[in-house]
C-alpha positions as CSV (number, residue, x, y, z in Angstrom):
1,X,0.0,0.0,0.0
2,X,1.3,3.3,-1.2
3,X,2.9,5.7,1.7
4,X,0.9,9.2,2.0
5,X,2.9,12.1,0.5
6,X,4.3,14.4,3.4
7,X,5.3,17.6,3.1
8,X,9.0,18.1,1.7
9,X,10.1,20.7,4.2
10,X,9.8,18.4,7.1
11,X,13.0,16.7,8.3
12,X,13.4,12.8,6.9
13,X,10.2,13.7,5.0
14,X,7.6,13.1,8.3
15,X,4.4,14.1,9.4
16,X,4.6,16.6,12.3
17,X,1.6,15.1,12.8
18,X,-2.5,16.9,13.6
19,X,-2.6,19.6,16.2
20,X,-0.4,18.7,19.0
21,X,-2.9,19.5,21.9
22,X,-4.2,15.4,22.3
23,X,-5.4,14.5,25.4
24,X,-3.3,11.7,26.6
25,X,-0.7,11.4,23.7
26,X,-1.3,13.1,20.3
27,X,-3.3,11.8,17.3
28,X,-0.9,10.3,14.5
29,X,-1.7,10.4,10.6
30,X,-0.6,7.3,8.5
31,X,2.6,6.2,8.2
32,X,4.1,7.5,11.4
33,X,6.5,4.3,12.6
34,X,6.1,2.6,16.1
35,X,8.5,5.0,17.6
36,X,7.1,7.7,17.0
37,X,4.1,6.8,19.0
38,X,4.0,9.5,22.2
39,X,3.8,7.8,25.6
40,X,4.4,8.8,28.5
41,X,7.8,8.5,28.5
42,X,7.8,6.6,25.1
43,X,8.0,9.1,23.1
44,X,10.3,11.1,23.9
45,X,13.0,11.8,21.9
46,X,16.6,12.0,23.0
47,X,19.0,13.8,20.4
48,X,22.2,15.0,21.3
49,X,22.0,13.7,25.0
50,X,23.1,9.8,26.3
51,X,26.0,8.4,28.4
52,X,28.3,10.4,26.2
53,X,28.5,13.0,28.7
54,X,30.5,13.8,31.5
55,X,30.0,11.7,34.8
56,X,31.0,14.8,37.2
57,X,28.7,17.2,38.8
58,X,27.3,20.3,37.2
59,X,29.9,23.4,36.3
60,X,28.4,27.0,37.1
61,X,28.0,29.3,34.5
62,X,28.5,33.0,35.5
63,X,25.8,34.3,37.7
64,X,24.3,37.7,36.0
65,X,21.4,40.1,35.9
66,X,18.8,38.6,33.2
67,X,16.8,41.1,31.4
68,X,13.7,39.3,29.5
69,X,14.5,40.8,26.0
70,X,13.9,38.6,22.7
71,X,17.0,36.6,21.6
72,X,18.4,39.2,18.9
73,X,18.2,42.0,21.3
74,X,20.8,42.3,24.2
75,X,20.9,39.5,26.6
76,X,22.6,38.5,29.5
77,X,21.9,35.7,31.7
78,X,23.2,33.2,34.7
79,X,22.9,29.3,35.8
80,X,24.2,25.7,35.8
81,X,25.5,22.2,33.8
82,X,23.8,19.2,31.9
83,X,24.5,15.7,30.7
84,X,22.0,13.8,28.7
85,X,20.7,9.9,29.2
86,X,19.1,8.3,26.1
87,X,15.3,8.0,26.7
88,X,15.9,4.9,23.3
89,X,15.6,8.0,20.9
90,X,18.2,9.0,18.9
91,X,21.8,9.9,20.5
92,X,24.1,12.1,18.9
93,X,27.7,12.1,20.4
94,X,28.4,15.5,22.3
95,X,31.7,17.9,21.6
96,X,34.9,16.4,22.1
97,X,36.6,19.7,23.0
98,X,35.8,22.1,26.1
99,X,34.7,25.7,24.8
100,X,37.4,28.7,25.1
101,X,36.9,29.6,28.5
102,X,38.5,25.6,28.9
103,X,34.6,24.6,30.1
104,X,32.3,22.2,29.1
105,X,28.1,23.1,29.6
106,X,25.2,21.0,29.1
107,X,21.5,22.4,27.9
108,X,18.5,20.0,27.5
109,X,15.7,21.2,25.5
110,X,12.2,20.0,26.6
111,X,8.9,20.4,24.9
112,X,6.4,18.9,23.1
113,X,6.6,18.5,19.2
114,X,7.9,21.6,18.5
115,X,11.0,20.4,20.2
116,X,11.0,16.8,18.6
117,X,10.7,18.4,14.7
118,X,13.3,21.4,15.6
119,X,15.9,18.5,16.7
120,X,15.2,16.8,13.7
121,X,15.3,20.4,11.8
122,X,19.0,21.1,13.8
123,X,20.1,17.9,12.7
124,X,20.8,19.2,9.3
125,X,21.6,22.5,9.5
126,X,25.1,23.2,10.3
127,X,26.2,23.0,13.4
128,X,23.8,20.3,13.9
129,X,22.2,19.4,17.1
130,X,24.4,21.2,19.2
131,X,23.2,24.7,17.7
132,X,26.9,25.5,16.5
133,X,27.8,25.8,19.4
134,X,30.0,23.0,20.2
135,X,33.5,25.6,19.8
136,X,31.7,27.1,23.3
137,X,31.8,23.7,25.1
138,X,28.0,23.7,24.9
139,X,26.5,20.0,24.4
140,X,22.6,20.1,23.8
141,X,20.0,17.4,24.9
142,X,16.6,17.2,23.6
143,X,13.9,16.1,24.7
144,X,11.0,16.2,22.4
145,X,7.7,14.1,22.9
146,X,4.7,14.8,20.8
147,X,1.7,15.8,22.7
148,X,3.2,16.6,25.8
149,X,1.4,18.3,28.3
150,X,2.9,20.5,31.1
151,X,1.5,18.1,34.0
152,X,4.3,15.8,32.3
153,X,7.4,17.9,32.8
154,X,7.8,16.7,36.2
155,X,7.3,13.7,35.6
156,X,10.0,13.5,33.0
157,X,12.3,15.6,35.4
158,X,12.1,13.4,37.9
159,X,13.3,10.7,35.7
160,X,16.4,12.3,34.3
161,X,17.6,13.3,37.8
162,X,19.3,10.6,37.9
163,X,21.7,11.8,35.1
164,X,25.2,11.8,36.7
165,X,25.5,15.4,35.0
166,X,22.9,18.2,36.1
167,X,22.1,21.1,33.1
168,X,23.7,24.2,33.2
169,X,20.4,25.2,31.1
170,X,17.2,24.2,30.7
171,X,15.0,25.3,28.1
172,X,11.5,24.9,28.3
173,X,9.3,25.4,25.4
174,X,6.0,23.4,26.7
175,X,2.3,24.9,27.9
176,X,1.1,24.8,24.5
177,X,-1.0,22.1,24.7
178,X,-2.6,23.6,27.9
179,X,-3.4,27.0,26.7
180,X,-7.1,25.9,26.4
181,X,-7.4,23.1,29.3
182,X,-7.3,25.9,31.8
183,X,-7.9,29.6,32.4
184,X,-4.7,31.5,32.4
185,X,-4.7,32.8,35.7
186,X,-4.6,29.1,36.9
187,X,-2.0,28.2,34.5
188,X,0.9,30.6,34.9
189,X,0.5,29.4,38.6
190,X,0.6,26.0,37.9
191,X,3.6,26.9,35.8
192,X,5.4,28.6,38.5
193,X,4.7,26.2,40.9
194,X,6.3,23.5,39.2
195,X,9.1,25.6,37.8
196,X,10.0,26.5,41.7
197,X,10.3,22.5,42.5
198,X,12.8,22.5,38.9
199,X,14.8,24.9,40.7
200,X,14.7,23.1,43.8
201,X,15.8,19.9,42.1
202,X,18.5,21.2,39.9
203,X,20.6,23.8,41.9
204,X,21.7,26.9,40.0
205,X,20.3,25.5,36.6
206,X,19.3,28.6,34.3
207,X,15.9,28.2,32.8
208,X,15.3,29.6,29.7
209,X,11.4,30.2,29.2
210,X,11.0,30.0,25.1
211,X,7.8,31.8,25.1
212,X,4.7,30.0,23.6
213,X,4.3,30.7,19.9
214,X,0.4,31.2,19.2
215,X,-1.2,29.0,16.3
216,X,-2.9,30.6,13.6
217,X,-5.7,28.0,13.6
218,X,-6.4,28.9,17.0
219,X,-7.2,32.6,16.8
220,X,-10.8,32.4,17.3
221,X,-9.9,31.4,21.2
222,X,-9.3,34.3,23.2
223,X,-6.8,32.6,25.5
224,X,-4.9,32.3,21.9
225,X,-4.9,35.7,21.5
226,X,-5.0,38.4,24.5
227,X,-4.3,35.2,26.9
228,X,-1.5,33.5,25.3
229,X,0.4,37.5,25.4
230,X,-0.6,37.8,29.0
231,X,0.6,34.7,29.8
232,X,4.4,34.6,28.2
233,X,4.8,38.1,29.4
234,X,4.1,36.7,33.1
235,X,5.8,33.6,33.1
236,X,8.9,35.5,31.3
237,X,9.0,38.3,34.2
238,X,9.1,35.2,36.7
239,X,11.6,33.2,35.4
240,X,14.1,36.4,34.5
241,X,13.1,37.9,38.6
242,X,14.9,33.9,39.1
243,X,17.5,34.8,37.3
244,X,16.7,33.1,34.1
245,X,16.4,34.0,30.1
246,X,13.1,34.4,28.4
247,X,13.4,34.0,24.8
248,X,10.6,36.2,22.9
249,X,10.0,35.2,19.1
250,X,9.3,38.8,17.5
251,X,9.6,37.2,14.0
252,X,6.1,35.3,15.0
253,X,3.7,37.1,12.5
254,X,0.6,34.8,12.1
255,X,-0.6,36.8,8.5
256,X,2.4,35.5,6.9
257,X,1.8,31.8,6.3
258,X,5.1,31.0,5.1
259,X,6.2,30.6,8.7
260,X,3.2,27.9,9.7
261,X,2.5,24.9,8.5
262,X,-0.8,23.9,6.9
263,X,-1.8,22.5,9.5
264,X,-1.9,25.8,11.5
265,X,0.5,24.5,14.5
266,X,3.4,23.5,13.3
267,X,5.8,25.4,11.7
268,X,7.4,25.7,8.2
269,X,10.8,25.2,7.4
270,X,11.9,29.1,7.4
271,X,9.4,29.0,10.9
272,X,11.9,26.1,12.1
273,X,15.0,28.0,11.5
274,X,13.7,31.3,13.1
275,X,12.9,29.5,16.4
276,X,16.3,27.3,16.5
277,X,18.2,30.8,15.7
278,X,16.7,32.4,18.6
279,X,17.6,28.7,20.3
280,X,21.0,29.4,19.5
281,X,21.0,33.3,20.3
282,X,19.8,33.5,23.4
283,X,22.2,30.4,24.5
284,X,25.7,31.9,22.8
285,X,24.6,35.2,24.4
286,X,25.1,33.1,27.8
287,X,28.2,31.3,26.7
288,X,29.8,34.5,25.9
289,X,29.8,35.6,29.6
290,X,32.4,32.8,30.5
């Protein structure tokens, strides 16, 4: 039986798949393999992490003032050290060399399928996985399961804790999927509640909120709209008073459909690269304060 066509720009020519707000796990079109199927812990995706790196406790990255600006603007920023473990998704060796200040930092990247089809976008960029930013001594884990819901970060967390190698950064890009489960009063609390027990658990790690990106097929829901602003502006303030980065996408312009997909979640290719490049940005802003 034929294989349905998928889009071109998509990385390994895949499906991102319907909207990625599914209740328990997400909804899959034909022709998405066995492991791709979300679970809880199933489907996430681990590129650029595994036993690779180093078995020593976390390094500390210089502790500065963080002003919540968006990645091509002026950043500064302060935290801690990661090393990866493979979740049995795919495992990408991490740099062999320490940066130029002679260190070695760790970031994981968690989220739901946006971050599962930007690893597979950074895998063939250049630079890769690691953002290009390998020369800096930065090794990047992601962490990318389809569907995800925030209730699950925790859950996730509390898993990789065991890592021998706490991150230096986190980046969360996750909520997404709960924009319309909850007012968003109740969910910048819940997020901020949890985000004080991620502190708690990883010592002088610097979070990174990526701010939520709205979809364009979703603009008939107000918490889409005048919520979803509200609520990355509130989060962001929090996480930067902790001393943390928030990463605001000002090249997010929902008339131009050459950054979305057709579905109206995803994003395109060009959409892809913008968010990665902030990715990268807001981290190399970081690395430069060594």
């Amino acid at each position: 039986m034929p294989q349905p066509k998928v889009p071109a720009f998509l990385p390994g020519g895949r499906d991102p798949g319907v909207s990625d707000g599914g209740a328990a796990g997400v909804q899959e079109r034909p022709g998405c393999s066995g492991s791709e199927r979300s679970s809880a812990f199933g489907g996430v995706v681990a590129a650029g992490g595994g036993a690779a790196g180093p078995s020593h406790p976390s390094s500390s990255l210089p502790g500065v003032a963080v002003r919540g600006v968006s990645a091509s603007g002026p950043v500064s920023s302060g935290g801690t050290a990661v090393g990866g473990i493979s979740s049995g998704g795919v495992v990408e060796p991490g740099p062999s060399s320490q940066g130029s200040c002679g260190r070695s930092y760790s970031l994981w990247i968690i989220g739901h399928s946006f971050i599962h089809w930007a690893s597979e976008r950074a895998a063939i960029r250049p630079g890769g996985r690691h953002l290009g930013l390998s020369h800096l001594g930065l090794h990047v884990s992601w962490w990318g399961q389809r569907g995800m819901r925030w209730s699950q970060l925790l859950l996730l967390l509390e898993r990789l804790r065991s890592c021998p190698r706490h991150p230096d950064l986190l980046l969360l890009h996750l909520g997404g999927n709960d924009v319309d489960a909850c007012s968003g009063k109740d969910l910048v609390n819940l997020i901020k509640d949890d985000l004080r027990i991620v502190l708690d658990w990883f010592p002088g790690v610097l979070l990174i909120w990526s701010d939520i990106v709205p979809r364009p097929r979703c603009l008939a829901s107000r918490r889409w709209t005048r919520g979803l602003s509200k609520l990355n502006r509130q989060v962001g303030k929090w996480v930067v008073s902790q001393g943390g980065l928030q990463l605001m996408h000002e090249w997010v312009d929902l008339s131009c459909g050459g950054l979305f997909h057709k579905d109206g979640v995803h994003l395109s290719a060009v959409g892809w690269d913008l968010l990665l490049d902030d990715f990268a940005s807001g981290c190399e802003r970081v690395l430069a304060l060594c």
